[in-house]
N, C-alpha and C positions, 0 to 999 in steps of 0.2 A: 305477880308472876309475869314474868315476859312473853307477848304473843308474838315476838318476832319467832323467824324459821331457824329451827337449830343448827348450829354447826359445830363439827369432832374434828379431832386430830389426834389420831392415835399414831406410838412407836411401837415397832417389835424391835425385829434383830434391824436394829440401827445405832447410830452418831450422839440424836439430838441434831446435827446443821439441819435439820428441815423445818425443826422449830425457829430457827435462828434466821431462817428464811424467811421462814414467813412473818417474822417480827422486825424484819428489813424491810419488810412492805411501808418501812415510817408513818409520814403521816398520812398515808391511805390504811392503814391500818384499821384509822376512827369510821373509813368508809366505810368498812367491813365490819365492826362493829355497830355501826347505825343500821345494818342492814342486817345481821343476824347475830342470836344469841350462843356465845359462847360457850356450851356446855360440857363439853367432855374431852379434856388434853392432857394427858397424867404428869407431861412437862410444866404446864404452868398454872393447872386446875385441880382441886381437890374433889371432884365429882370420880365416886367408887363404881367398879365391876357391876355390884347389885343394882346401880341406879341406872344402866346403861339395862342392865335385863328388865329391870321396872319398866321400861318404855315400850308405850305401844309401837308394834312392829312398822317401820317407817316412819317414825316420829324425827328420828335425825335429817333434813332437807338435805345436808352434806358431810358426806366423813373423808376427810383425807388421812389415807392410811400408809402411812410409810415403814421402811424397814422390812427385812426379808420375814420368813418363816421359818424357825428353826428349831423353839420350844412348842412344846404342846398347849403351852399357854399364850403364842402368840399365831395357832391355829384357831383355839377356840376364839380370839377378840376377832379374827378375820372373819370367820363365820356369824357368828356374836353380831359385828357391827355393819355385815350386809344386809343382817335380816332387820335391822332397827335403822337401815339407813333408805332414800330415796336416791340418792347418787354415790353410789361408792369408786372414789377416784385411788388409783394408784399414784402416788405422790414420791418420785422419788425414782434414781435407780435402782437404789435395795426394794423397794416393792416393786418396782416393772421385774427387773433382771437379775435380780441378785446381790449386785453391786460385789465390792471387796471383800465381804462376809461368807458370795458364792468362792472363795478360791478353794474353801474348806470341802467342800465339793469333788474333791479331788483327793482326801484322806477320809478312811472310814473312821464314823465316831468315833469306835472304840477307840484308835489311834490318838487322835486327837486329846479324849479326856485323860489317855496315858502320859502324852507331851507334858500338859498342861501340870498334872498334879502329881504326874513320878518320874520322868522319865529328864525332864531339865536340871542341867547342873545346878542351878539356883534354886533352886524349890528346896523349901523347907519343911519336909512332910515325912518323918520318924514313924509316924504308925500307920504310913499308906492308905489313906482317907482318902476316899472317892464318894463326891456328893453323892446323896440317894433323893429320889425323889422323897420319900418317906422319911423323918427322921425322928426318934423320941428325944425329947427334951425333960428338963425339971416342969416348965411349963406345960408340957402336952406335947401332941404330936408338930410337927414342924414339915413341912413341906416344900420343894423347890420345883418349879416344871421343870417336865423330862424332856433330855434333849431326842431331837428326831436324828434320824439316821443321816437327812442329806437337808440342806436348805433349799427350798423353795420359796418361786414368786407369789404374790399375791393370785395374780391370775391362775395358778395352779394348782389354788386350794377352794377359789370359791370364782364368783361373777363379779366382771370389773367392768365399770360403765363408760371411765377414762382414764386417760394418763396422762402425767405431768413428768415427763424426763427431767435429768440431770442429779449431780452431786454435788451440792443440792440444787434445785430450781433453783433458776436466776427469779430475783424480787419480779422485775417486768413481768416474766414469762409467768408469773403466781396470778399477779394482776390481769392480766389479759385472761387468764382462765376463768378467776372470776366472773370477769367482764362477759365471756360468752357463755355462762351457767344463767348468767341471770338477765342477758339480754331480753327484751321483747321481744321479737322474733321466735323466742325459746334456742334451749341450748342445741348444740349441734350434734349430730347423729353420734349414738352408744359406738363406743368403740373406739370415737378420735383423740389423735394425742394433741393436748390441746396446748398453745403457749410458744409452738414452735412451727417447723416447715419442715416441707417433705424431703430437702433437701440435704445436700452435708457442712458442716462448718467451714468447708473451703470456699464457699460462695460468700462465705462473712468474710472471709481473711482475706487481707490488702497486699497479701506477700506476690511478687512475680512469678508465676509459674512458666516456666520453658522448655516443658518436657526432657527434663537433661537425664542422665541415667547415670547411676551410682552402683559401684563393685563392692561395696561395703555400708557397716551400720555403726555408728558411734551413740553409743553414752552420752548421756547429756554434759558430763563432766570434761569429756578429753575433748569438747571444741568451744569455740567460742563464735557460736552461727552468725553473720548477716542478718543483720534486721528490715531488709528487704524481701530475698530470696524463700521462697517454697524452702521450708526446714526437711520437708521429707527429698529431696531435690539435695541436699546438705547432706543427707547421710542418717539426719534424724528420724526416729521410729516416730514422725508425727500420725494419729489416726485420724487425723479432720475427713480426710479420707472416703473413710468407715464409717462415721460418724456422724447424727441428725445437727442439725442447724440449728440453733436458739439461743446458745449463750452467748454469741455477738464477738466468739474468736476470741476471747480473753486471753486464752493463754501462749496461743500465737502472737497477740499482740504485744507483751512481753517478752518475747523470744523464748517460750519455753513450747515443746510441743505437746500438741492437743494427746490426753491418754485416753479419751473416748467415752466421757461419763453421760452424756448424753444417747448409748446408745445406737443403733443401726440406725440407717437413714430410711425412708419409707420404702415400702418394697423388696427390704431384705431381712431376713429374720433372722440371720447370723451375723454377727458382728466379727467374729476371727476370719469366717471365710470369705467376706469383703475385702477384709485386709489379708491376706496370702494371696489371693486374683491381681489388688493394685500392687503386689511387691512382682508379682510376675510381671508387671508390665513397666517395670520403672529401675530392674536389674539388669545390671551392664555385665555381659558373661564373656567379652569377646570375642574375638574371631570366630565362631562356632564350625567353620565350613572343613567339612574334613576329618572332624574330632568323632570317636565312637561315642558310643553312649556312657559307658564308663566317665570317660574325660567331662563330657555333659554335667554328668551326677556331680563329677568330683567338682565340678566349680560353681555349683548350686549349692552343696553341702561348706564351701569354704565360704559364701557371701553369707547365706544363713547362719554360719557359724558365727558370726558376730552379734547375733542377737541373745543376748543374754538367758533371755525367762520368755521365750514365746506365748506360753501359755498366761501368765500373769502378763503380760505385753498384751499381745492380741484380746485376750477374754477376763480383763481385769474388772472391768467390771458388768461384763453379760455372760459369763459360765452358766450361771444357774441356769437362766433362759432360754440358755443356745440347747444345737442342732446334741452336742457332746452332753451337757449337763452336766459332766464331773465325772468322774473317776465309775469305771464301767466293771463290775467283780463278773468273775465266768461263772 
């Protein structure tokens, strides 16, 4: 039996990319193997539920736990794998924030399981079956977890020790977390997000920024941007913005703009309301001098009216997280 220190990776409501992440680590990979035992990933390991409760409490050195909250069954493994862990990391946007999963946040379950299984043209369901957690079979009883009302983060179901932003972490930024877990020195204080900087992706991006001011928002489709120039500067909904620092501006780099998987930048716990302050300051309204208020409104309401899906825009993937959370019943 191996006396190296354990290590987990558990998914809930997630992709799979953060396995894929972390299997991009190449051939550091073997480092991380020479250094600890792989025992519990349900992506690439056949270690069971039971064998993670068999262990004594803190026997896991490291769980990286990614994917949101959304089944009952991906509450009990959050709980489950803090009490059997010594460092439980949030791994991921869907564990920090919700990620794409929290959009759901915004329709009550019940709506949702009706889309899903009756209410789509495409659906092919003649006897209006709706899962049940419970179900008899010829076999015996049969069972599915029950879905919860709203998805939440990891953080808001149990104690997180660190975080690992992004959709998914960048390989580097997985490494360097390792790197300061297992430094001599010891790891760095409960609480930090580790891999990245306090800052926003616009400090990575090489584009020219000229404070220029923009009356409108284009799609990424109806221009064809400068691969020099600020995208948001262009008209583009880039949220580098908003956005924490780590992945090295990838998709600025490209000319596509940043959609904010990374997260707020340090110091702000809203990620939409970042980005509504920088569109305030970066909207050209014209002449204002003169105009009532009325006129005011109406040519804030025609710039903003170019933005498609603000809510999926702005809090695409930190709904869950934020200040709103999702869809608010009276």
């Amino acid at each position: 039996m191996s006396t190296k220190p354990k290590i987990a990776m558990y998914w809930a409501a997630s992709c799979g990319g953060c396995e894929i992440a972390l299997v991009n680590l190449h051939e550091k990979i073997l480092d991380v193997d020479a250094a600890f035992d792989f025992y519990f990933c349900p992506c690439l390991l056949d270690t069971k539920t039971n064998d993670i409760k068999a262990l004594p409490d803190g026997e896991l050195a490291i769980t990286f736990f990614n994917g949101g909250i959304r089944t009952e069954e991906n509450l009990e493994m959050a709980r489950l794998l803090r009490k059997k862990s010594q460092i439980l990391i949030a791994f991921g946007s869907c564990a920090i924030e919700g990620c794409i999963p929290g959009l759901a946040n915004l329709t009550a379950a019940k709506s949702l399981i009706d889309t899903i299984y009756h209410d789509n043209i495409t659906i092919d369901n003649p006897e209006q079956i709706t899962p049940d957690p419970q179900t008899q079979v010829a076999e015996g009883p049969l069972g599915v977890p029950a879905f919860r009302d709203t998805l939440q983060t990891l953080a808001q179901v149990t104690e997180v020790d660190y975080f690992i932003p992004g959709c998914p972490p960048e390989s580097h930024q997985i490494w360097q977390a390792i790197a300061a877990l297992t430094a001599p020195a010891g790891p760095p204080p409960i609480g930090s997000v580790l891999g990245s900087g306090p800052s926003t992706v616009c400090v990575e991006c090489r584009r020219e920024k000229t404070d220029k001011k923009i009356n409108r928002f284009f799609r990424n489709y109806e221009i064809i941007p400068s691969e020099t120039e600020c995208l948001l500067e262009q008209g583009l909904l880039c949220l580098g913005i908003a956005t924490r620092q780590g992945c090295g501006g990838l998709c600025p780099e490209v000319n596509m703009p940043c959609t904010g998987c990374y997260g707020p930048p340090a110091g702000r716990s809203d990620q939409g309301a970042r980005m509504t302050a920088a569109l305030g300051s970066i909207l050209d309204l014209g002449d204002t001098k003169g105009i009532n208020e009325s006129e005011l409104l109406a040519r804030i309401e025609q710039a903003l009216g170019t933005i498609p899906d603000p809510v999926g825009t702005f809090y695409k993937y930190s709904l869950a997280g934020s200040i709103p959370g999702g869809r608010q019943d009276p």
